[in-house]
C-alpha positions as CSV (number, residue, x, y, z in Angstrom):
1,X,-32.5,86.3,242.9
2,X,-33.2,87.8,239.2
3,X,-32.0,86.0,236.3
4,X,-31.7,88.0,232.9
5,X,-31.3,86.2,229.5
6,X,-29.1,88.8,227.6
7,X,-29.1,88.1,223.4
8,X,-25.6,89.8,221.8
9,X,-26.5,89.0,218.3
10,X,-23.5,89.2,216.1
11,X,-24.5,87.5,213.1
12,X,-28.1,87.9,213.6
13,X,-30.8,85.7,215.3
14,X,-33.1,83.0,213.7
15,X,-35.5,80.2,215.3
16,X,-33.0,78.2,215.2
17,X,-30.4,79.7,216.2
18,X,-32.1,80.9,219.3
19,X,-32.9,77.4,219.9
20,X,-29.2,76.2,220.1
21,X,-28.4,79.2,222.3
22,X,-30.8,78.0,224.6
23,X,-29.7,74.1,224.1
24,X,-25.6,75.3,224.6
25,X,-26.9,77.4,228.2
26,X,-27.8,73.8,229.3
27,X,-31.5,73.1,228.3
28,X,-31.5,69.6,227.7
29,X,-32.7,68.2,224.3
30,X,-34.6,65.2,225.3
31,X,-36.9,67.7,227.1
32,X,-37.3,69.6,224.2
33,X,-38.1,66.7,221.8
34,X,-40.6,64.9,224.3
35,X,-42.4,67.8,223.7
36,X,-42.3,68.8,220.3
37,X,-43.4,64.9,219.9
38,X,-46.6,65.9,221.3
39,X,-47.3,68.6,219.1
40,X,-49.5,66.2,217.3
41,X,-49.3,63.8,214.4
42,X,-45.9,64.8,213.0
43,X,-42.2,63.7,213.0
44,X,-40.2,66.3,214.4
45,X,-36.6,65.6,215.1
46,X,-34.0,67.8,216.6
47,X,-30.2,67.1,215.0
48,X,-27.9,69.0,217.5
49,X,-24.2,69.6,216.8
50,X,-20.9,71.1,218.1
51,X,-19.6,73.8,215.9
52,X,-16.5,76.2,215.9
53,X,-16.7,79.4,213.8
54,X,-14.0,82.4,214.1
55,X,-12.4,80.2,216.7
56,X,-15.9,80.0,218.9
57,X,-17.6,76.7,220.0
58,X,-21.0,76.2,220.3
59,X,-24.4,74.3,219.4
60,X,-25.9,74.3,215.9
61,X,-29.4,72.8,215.6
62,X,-31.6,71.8,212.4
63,X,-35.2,70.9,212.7
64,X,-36.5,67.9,210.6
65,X,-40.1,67.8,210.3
66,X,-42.3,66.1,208.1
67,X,-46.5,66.0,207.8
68,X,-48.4,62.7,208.1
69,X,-50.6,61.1,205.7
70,X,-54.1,62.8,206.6
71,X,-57.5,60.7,206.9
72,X,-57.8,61.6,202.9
73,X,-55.1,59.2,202.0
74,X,-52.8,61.3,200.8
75,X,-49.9,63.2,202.1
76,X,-48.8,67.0,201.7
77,X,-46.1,67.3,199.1
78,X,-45.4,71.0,200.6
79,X,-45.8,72.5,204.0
80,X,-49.5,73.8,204.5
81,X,-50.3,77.0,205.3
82,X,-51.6,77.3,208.5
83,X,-53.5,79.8,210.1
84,X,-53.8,81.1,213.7
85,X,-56.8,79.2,214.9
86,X,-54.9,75.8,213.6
87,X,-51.7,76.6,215.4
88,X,-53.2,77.4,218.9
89,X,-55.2,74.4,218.7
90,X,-51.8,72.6,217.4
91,X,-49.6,73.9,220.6
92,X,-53.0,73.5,222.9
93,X,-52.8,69.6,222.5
94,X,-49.7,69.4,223.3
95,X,-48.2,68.0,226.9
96,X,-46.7,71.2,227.6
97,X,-46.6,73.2,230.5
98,X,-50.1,75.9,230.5
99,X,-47.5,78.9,230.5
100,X,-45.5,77.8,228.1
101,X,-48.4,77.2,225.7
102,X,-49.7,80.9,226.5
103,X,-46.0,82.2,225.6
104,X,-46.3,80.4,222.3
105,X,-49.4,81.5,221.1
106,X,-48.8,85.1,222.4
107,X,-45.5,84.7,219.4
108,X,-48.0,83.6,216.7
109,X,-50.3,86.1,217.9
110,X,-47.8,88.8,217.4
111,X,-46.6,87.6,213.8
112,X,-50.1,87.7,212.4
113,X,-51.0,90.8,213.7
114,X,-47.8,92.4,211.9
115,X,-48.5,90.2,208.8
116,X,-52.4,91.4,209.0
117,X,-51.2,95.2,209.5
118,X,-49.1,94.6,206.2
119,X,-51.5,93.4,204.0
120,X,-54.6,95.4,205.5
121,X,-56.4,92.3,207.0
122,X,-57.2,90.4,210.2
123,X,-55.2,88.3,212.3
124,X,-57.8,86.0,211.7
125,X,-57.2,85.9,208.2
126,X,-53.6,85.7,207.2
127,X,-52.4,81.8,206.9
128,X,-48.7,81.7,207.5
129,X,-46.7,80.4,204.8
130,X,-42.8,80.0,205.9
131,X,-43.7,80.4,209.8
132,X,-46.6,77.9,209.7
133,X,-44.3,75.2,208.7
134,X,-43.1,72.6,211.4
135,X,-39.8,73.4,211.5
136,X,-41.0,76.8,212.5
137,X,-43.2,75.9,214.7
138,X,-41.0,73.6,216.7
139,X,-38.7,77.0,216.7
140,X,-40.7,78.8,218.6
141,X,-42.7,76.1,220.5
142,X,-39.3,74.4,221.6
143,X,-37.5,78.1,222.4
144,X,-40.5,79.0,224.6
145,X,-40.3,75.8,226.6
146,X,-36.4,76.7,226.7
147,X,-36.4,79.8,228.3
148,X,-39.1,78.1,231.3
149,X,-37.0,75.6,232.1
150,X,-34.0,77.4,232.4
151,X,-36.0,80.0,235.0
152,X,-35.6,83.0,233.3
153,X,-37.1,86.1,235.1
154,X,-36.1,88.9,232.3
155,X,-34.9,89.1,228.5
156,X,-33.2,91.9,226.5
157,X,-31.3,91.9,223.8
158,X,-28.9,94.5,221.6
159,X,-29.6,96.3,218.7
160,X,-30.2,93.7,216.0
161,X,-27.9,93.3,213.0
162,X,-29.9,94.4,209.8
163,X,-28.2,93.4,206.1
164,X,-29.2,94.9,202.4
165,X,-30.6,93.4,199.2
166,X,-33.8,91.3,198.8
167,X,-34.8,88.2,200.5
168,X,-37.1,85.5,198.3
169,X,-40.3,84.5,200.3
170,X,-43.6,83.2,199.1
171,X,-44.9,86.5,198.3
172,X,-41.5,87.2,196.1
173,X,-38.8,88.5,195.9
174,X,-38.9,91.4,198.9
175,X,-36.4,93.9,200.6
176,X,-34.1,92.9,203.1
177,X,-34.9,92.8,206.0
178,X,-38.4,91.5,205.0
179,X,-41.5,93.2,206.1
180,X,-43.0,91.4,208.7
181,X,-39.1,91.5,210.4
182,X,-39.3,95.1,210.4
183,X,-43.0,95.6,211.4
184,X,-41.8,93.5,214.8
185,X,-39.0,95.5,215.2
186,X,-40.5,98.9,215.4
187,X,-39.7,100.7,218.7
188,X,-36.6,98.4,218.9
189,X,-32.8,99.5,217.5
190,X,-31.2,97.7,214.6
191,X,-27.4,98.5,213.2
192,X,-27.0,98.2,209.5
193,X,-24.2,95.9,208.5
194,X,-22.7,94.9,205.3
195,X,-24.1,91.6,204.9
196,X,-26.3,90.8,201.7
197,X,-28.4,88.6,203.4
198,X,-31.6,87.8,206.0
199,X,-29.6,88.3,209.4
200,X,-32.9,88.3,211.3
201,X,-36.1,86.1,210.9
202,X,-39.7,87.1,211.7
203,X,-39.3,84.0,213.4
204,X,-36.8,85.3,215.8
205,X,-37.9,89.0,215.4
206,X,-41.1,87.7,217.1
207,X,-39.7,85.6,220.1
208,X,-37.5,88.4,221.1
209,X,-39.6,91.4,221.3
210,X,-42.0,88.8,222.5
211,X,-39.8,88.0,225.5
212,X,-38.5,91.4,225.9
213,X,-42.2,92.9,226.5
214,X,-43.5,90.5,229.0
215,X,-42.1,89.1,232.2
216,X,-40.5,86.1,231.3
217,X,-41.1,84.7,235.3
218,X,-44.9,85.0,234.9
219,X,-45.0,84.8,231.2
220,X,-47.7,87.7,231.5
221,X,-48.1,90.8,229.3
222,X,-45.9,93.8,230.4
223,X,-48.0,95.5,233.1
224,X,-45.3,96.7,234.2
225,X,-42.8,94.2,233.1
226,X,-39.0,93.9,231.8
227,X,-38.8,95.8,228.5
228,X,-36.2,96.1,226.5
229,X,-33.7,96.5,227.0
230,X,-33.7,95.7,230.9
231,X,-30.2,96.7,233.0
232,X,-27.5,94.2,232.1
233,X,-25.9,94.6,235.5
234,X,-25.2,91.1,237.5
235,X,-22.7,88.5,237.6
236,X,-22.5,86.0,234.6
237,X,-23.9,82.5,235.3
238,X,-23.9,80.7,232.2
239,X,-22.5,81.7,228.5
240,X,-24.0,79.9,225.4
241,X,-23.4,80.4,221.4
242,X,-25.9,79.2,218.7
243,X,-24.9,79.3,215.5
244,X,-26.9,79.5,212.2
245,X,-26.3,77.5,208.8
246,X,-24.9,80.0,206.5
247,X,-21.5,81.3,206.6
248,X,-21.3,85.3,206.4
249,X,-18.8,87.3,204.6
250,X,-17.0,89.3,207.5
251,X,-18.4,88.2,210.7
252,X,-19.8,84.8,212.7
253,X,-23.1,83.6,212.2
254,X,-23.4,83.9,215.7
255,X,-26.3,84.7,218.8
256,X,-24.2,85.0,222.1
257,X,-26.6,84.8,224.8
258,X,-25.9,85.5,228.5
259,X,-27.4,84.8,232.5
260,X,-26.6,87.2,234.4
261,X,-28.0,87.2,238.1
262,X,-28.3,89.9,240.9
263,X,-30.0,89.4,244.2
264,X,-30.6,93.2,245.2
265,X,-34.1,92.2,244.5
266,X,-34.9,94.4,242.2
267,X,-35.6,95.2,238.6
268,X,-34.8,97.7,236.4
269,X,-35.3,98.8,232.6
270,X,-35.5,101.6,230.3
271,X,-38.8,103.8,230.3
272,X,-39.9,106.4,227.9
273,X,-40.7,109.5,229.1
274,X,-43.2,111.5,226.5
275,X,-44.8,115.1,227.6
276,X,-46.5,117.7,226.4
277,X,-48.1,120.6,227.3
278,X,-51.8,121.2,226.7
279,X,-53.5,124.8,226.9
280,X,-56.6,124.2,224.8
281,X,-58.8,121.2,226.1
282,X,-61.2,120.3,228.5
283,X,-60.6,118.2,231.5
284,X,-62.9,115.5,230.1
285,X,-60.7,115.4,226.6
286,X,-57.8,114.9,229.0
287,X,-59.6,112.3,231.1
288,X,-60.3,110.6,228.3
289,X,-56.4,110.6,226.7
290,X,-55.7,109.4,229.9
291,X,-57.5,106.3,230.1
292,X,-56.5,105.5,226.3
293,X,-53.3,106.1,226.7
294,X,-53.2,103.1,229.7
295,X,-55.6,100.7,228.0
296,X,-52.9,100.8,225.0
297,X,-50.2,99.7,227.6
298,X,-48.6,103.1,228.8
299,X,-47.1,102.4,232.7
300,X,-48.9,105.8,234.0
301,X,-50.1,108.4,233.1
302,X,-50.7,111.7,234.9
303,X,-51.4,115.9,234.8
304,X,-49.5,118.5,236.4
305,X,-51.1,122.4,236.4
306,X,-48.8,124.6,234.8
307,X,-48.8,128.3,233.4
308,X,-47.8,129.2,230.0
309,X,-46.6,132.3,228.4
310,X,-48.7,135.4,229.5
311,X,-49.8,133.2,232.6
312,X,-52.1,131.0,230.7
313,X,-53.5,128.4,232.7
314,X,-52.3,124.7,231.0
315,X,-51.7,121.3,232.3
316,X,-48.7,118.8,231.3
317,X,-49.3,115.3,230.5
318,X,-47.2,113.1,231.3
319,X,-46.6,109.3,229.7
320,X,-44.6,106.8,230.7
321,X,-44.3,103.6,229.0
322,X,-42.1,101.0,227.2
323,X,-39.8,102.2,224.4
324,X,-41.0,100.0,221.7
325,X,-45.0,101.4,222.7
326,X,-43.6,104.9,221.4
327,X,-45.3,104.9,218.0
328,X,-48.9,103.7,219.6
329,X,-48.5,106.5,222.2
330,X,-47.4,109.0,219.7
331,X,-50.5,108.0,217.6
332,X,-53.0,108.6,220.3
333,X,-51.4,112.1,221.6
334,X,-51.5,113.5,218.3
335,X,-55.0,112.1,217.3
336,X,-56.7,112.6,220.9
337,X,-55.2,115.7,221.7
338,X,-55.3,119.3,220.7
339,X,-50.7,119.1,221.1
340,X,-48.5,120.1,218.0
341,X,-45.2,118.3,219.9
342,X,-44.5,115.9,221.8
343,X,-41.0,115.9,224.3
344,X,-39.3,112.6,224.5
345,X,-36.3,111.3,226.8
346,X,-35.9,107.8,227.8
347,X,-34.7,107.3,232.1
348,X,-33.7,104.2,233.9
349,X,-36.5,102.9,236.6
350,X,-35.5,100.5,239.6
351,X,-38.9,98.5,240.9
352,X,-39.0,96.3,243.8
353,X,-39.9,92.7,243.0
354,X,-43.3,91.9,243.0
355,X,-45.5,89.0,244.1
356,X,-49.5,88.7,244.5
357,X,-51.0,87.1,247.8
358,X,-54.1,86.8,248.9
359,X,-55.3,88.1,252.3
360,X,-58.4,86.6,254.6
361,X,-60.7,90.0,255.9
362,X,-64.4,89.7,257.3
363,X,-66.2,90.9,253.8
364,X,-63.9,88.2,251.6
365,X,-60.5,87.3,250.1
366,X,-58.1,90.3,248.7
367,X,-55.3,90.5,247.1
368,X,-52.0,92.4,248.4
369,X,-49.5,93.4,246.1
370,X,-45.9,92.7,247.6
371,X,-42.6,94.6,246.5
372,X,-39.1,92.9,247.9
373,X,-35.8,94.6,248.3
374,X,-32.8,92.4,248.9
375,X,-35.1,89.5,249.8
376,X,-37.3,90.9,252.2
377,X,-40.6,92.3,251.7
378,X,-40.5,95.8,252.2
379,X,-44.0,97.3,251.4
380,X,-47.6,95.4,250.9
381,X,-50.6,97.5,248.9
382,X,-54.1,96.0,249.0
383,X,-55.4,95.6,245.3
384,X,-58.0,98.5,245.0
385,X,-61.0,96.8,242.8
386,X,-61.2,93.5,245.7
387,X,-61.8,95.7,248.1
388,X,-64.2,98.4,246.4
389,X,-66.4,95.1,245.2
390,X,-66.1,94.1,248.8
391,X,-67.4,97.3,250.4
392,X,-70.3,97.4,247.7
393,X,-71.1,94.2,248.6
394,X,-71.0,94.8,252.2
395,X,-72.6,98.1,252.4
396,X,-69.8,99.3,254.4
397,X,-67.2,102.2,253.5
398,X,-64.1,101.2,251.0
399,X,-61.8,102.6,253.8
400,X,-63.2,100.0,256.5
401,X,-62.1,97.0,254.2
402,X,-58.9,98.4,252.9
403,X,-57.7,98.9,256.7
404,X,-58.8,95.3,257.2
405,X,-56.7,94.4,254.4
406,X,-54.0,96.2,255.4
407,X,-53.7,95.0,258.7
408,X,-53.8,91.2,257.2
409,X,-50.9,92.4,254.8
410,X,-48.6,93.4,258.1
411,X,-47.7,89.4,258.7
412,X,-45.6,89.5,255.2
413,X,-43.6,92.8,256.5
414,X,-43.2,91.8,259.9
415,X,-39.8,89.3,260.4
416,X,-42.0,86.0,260.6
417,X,-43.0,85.9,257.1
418,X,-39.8,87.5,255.2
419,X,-37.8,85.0,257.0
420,X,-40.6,82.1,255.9
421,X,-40.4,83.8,252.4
């Protein structure tokens, strides 16, 4: 069974308001605030209330946070700004689960690298102001611990409601949406809307490309993963509404968001499809593109021998990768190639569900990659590198220990162990 977290963002998306949407799909909120109470030596207090806007209930939530006195003997009279290395070690003394903590950090991670690509720094370097307060970083903490308990597998969301004018922030008075909101949301669709204000937060621009570019299940970087915006097909379980604090001219402050299950066993997404032809390289320029272009995230990447006009020999590269990687592709096919043009078309996929075990052969332990279809596993593929380091080791030839493996493998495809499964 798949669960997908659809976001239908009407009035836009905050922390906040991604947090009620998760507390109105039933996450409790004494879970949420047993946790946040172990973020360290804060108070941090969830108020959660029922609302009704355009004649829709649902849950608003406002965080109240406040800094301790520290050992100095004297207390903050505004919110510090906090750096990456302080919040990771913040969120890694807390009680919560390992993989929620990973998620988190992977959120901050991802805001300071589009704050350090806007102000030409490091990561490192840039000190959050608005995010590294503790209402923001119970946002994000508590919405990451959210979406684990309520066993999500995949998120997507729509195209994101953008408004006009400026928005004031520590840095000033800036254009709406702010930077860092747009830097997050490149690769993604947004829909202009006449609303003069913020309709969507870095905070929230973070979580939700976040989610959408990693599998929510394993809360592991997208290799492959679900990417947005992954199939909406399934049947509803669960409908929740959060709703944010200011009231908008013409629509609801509103972020709908969605379960929707299907037990095919399956998953599916969008994929990006670039491709170019190539007359006027060597193989090893190629060879090298190649690797690149997978070390930056691209799901394969592959040559086929074609002939150009007057029968010139050429080959076409193929990439295929998330939508929101197509500006980092582009980058290295026009820097590491000789191409003038790139073709572009984005397809569906369907992938079996996949699982890791680990097999027992004479040379050592190996990992088998399993892929499911309606519940049963279907096919079982010996991880390459375990059993190449297993045949070096041995002295023995890489096709002796990959049958070994493969044999192993049989007992999850045979009836025993997909009816045990």
């Amino acid at each position: 069974m798949s669960r997908t977290l659809w976001f239908d963002s009407i009035g836009g998306a905050s922390g906040d308001m991604i947090l009620a949407c998760l507390l109105d799909l039933g996450v409790k909120p004494e879970a949420l605030r047993a946790a946040l109470a172990s973020l360290g030596d804060f108070d941090i207090a969830l108020e959660v209330s029922r609302v009704t806007d355009h004649g829709l209930h649902g849950t608003r939530v406002a965080v109240h946070a406040h800094e301790h006195a520290h050992h100095h003997g004297h207390s903050h009279t505004h919110a510090p700004h906090r750096g990456l290395e302080e919040i990771t070690a913040i969120v890694n003394g807390s009680v919560l689960p390992d993989a929620v903590k990973r998620q988190a950090i992977r959120v901050f991670t991802r805001l300071a690298e589009a704050e350090a690509d806007i102000h030409q720094t490091t990561p490192q370097a840039i000190h959050f102001h608005e995010v590294g307060a503790l209402d923001a970083i119970a946002d994000i903490v508590g919405a990451c611990l959210g979406l684990s308990l309520l066993g999500v597998d995949r998120v997507g969301f729509s195209p994101l409601p953008a408004g006009h004018g400026t928005v004031a922030c520590a840095h000033g008075t800036l254009p709406n949406p702010a930077p860092a909101t747009v830097a997050l949301l490149r690769g993604f669709p947004i829909v202009r809307v006449d609303e003069p204000f913020e309709l969507v937060t870095p905070t929230a621009a973070a979580l939700l490309t976040t989610w959408a570019g990693a599998g929510a299940a394993g809360w592991a970087p997208a290799s492959p993963a679900a990417s947005f915006p992954p199939d909406t097909a399934g049947i509803v379980q669960g409908v929740g509404h959060g709703f944010g604090h200011r009231k908008l001219q013409g629509r609801p402050n509103l972020l709908r968001g969605m379960i929707l299950e299907s037990d095919d066993g399956s998953a599916r997404d969008e994929c990006l499809v670039l491709e170019t032809n190539i007359d006027d390289s060597t193989p090893e320029m190629i060879g090298a593109l190649t690797q690149k272009l997978l070390s930056a995230g691209a799901f394969d990447v592959f040559t086929t021998a074609i002939q150009m006009k007057k029968q010139r020999p050429a080959v076409l590269l193929t990439v295929l990768c998330p939508p929101s990687l197509q500006p980092a592709m582009l980058d290295r096919l026009f820097t590491e190639s000789t191409t003038f043009g790139v073709r572009e078309h984005l397809t569906r996929r369907t992938m079996l569900e996949r699982r890791w075990e680990t097999v027992t052969t004479p040379y050592g332990p190996v990992r088998v990659k399993l892929g499911s279809w309606k519940g049963r596993v279907v096919t079982a593929s010996p991880e390459y590198e375990d059993c190449a380091a297993l045949a070096d080791k041995a002295n023995v030839p890489l096709r002796q220990v990959y049958d070994a493996a493969q044999s192993e493998s049989r007992r999850f495809t045979d009836g025993t162990m997909n009816q045990a499964c």
